[in-house]
N, C-alpha and C positions, 0 to 999 in steps of 0.2 A: 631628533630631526623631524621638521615637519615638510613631507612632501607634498610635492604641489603639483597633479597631474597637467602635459600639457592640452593645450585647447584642442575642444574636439573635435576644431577643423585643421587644426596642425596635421603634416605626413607622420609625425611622432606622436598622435592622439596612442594616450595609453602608455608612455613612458613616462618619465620623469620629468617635470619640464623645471625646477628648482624646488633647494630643500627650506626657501625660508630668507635666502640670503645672495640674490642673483649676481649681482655684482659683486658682492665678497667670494662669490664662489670664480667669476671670474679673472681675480687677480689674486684667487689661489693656482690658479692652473697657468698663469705670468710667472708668479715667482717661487711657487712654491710645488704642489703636485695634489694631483684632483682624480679620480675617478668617472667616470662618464659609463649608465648603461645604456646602452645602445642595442639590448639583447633585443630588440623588435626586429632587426638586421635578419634578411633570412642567406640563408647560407649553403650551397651547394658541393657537392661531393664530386669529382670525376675518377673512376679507375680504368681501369684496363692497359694495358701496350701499345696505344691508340691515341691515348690520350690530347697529349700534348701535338701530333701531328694534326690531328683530328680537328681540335680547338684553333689551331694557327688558322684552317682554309676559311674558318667561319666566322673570326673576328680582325678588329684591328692593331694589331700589339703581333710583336713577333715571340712568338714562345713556344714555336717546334722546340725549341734548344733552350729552352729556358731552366736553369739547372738548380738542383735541389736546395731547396732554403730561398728563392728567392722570390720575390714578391712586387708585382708591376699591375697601372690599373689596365682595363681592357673595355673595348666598344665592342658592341654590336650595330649594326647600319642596315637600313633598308638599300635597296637599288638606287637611292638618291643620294644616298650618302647620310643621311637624316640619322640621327642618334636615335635607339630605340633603345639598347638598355648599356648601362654602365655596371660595370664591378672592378674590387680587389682582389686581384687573381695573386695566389699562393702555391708552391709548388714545395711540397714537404711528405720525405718518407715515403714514395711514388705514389703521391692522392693528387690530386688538383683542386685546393679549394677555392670557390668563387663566392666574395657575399654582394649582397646589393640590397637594390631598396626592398623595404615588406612590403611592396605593392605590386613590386617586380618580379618577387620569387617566384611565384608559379609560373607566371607568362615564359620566364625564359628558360624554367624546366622543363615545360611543354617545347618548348622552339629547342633545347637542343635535343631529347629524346626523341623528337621527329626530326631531325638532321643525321642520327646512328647512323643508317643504313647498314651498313655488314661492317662497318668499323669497332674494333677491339676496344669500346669505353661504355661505362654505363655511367649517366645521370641520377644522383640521387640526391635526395631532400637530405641535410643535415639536423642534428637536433644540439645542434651548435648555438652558443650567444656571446656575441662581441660587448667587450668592456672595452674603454679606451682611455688611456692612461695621459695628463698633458702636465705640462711643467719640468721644470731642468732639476727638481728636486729628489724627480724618481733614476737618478745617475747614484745616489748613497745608498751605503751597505744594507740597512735595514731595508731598506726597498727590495733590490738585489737579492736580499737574504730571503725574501718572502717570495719571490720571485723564483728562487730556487736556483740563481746565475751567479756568474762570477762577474759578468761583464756583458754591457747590453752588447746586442748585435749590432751589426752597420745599418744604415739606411737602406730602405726594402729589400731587408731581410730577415727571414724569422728560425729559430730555431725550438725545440717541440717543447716539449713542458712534460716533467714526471706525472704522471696522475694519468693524462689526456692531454690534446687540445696544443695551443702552441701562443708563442708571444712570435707578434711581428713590429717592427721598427719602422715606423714612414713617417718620409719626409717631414721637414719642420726648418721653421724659421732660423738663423742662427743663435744659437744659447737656447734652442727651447728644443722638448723631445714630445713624441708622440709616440705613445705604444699602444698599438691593439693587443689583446686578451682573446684568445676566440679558445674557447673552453667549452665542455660538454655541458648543454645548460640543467642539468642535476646537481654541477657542480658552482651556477652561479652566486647562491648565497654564502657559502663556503667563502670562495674568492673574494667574496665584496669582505666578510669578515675578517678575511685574511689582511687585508689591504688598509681596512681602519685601522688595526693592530699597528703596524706600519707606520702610522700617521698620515694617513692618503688618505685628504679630504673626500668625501662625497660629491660631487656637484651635477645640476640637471644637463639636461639636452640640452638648455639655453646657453649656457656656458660656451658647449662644443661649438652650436651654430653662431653665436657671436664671435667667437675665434675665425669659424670659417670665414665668414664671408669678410672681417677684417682681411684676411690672408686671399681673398680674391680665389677660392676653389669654388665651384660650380655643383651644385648638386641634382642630378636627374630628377626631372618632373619638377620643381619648384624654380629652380635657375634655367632650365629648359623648356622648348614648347615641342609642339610636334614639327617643327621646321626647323629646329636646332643643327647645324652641323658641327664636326669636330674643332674647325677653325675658332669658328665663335666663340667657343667656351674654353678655349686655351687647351684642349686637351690634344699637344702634339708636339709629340718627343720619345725617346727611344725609351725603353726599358726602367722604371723607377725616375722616369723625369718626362711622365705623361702616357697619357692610352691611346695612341695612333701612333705607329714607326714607320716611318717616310722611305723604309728599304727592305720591304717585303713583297712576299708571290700576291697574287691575283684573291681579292676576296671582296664579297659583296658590298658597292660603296665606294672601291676605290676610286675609281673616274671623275668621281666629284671630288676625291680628298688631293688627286691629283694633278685636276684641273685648279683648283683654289691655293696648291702651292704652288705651280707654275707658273701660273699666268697672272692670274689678279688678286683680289681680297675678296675677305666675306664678307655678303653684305652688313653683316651687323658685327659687335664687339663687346663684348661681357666686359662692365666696370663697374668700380666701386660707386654708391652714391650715397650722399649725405644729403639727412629729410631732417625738414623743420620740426623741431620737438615740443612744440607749444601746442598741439592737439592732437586729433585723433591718429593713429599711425594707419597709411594707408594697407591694402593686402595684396598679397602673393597673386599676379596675374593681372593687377590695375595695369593702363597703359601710363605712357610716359609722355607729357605735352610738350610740345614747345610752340607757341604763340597761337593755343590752339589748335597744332596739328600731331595727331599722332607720331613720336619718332621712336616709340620703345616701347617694354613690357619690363616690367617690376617682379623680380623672385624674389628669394628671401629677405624678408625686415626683418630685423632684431635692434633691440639697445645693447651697446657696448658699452662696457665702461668707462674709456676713455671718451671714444667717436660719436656717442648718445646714439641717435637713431641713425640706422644703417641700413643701405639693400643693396643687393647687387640686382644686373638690371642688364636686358640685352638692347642697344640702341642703335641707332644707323647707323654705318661707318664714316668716316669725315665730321659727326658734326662737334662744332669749337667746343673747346674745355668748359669756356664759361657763359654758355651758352643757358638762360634762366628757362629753369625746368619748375613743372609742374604735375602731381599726378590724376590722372582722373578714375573713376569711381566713386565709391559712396563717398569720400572722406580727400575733398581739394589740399594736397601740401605740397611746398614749395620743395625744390628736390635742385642739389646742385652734384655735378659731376666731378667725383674725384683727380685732378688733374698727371696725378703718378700713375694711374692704375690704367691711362687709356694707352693702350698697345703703340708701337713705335710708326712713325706712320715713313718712314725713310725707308723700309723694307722690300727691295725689289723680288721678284721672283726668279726663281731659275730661266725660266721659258720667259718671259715678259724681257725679261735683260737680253736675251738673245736675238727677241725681236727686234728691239731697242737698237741692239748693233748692226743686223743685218740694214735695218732702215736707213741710218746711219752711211753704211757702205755703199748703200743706193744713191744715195743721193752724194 
């Protein structure tokens, strides 16, 4: 296999970015079963008796009671409600493990070991590295058998692994599976060998991020800016069906996450967009035109196999499906707006309905 590291301004500068074969790799991971390392992933530990109460006051996800084996994503928010970091919070064997982006590790192992105070948890650094497993092919025994299971687990949920380390099940399209690996990383080439055995292709990061962003998931720092809130990115649903739960205590952030599902929308909406493939491919953080006027900002690009060039892209809310886009920065391409991916727009709020009726009975 010949790899091919990704670019050295990519947030995965230093992984794999394909072995040779980018599109074949990604319609090995459609109908067959692929491999993804992702060990650049850094990975946090919590223990103590504390834990889990500890983590509920400070984040958005409710997981005071979050019960062994399961697995849901989770926000951190400033005072405004603004995203500042994301992860896949894990609860197995009474550890808490949280991974998120390599650029994030630190920042929010500092931010929760300066939140301790006399609470029974300690923060630590993991020497943990996530593989991630895609395809409906890794449901067969040989897989299973190398895997050491009899039967995958349910959706975000994970159970531990002989050796170390644990396999977790998330979410995925229907007919198609997605398993994280998060394994001791002394043990990563081990795994990867185990896994070719198997016949589990290899395939790069390119792979996983073209998956994603066809699948409309949002990835911090690249589909995010620093004015990102929860709304915007879709990230809002109870337990295993999103990172903010609409029926939890008091934690830093709420008032915006509570005003913007009462009362009105967010200003902007995270959608699919589809860019002219006939030159240069614009980058992560170009704005988004329309007739000359700023209406968005551009996260991830990639080619898919099927959809060619792709990005997801934060844009104003209201504006029309077909509405002729354009990007700017170094590289002018025509950019048209996915018309299934832009959020429902009939959706009242709780509080906005109520004003709605009181008005109503006014008059």
């Amino acid at each position: 296999m010949s790899a091919v590291p990704a670019p050295d301004n990519s947030p995965d500068a230093g992984a794999i970015w394909h072995y040779g074969d980018p599109f074949g790799e990604q319609r090995s991971a459609e109908h067959d079963a692929v491999v993804v390392d992702r060990s650049h992933r850094a990975v946090i530990t919590l223990t103590g008796s504390d834990r889990r109460s500890w983590l509920h006051s400070l984040c958005s996800q409710h997981v005071s009671e979050l019960p062994d084996g399961a697995s849901t994503e989770n926000l951190s928010l400033d005072g405004q409600g603004r995203v500042e970091d994301h992860w896949v919070q894990t609860e197995l064997g009474g550890v808490t493990y949280l991974d998120t982006e390599r650029d994030r590790g630190e920042p929010l192992l500092a931010y929760l070991r300066k939140m301790v105070f006399w609470a029974d948890v300690t923060p630590e650094a993991a020497d943990l590295a996530v593989l991630s497993l895609l395809g409906p092919r890794l449901a067969e025994s040989a897989v299973l058998g190398t895997l050491g299971i009899e039967e995958l687990p349910a959706e975000s949920t994970a159970i531990a692994l002989a050796g170390g380390g644990f396999l977790r099940r998330m979410p995925a399209a229907a007919g198609q599976i997605e398993l994280d690996l998060v394994v001791p990383r002394a043990d990563l080439t081990t795994w990867l060998s185990r896994l070719d055995a198997a016949g589990v292709r290899r395939a790069g990061v390119w792979t996983y991020e073209a998956l994603r962003v066809a699948a409309q998931r949002p990835r911090l720092g690249v589909d995010t800016d620093e004015r990102t809130i929860p709304h915007e990115a879709g990230w809002i649903g109870g337990p295993g069906q999103g990172a903010v739960h609409l029926d939890k205590g008091c934690y830093r952030g709420q008032e915006t996450v509570a005003r913007v599902h009462n009362l009105g929308k967010p200003p902007r909406m995270l959608v699919l967009v589809h860019l002219d493939g006939s030159g240069e491919r614009p980058a992560t953080g170009d704005p988004l035109l329309a007739g000359g006027r700023v209406v968005g900002r551009l996260g991830t690009v990639v080619d898919h196999v099927d959809l060619g060039p792709i990005a997801l892209a934060l844009v104003k809310r209201g504006i029309p499906a077909d509405t002729a886009l354009t990007t700017g920065g170094e590289h002018e391409v025509a950019a048209e707006m996915d018309p299934e991916s832009l959020p429902a727009t009939d959706a009242v709020g709780a509080g906005r309905l109520a004003v709605e009726r009181l008005r109503r009975g006014a008059n």
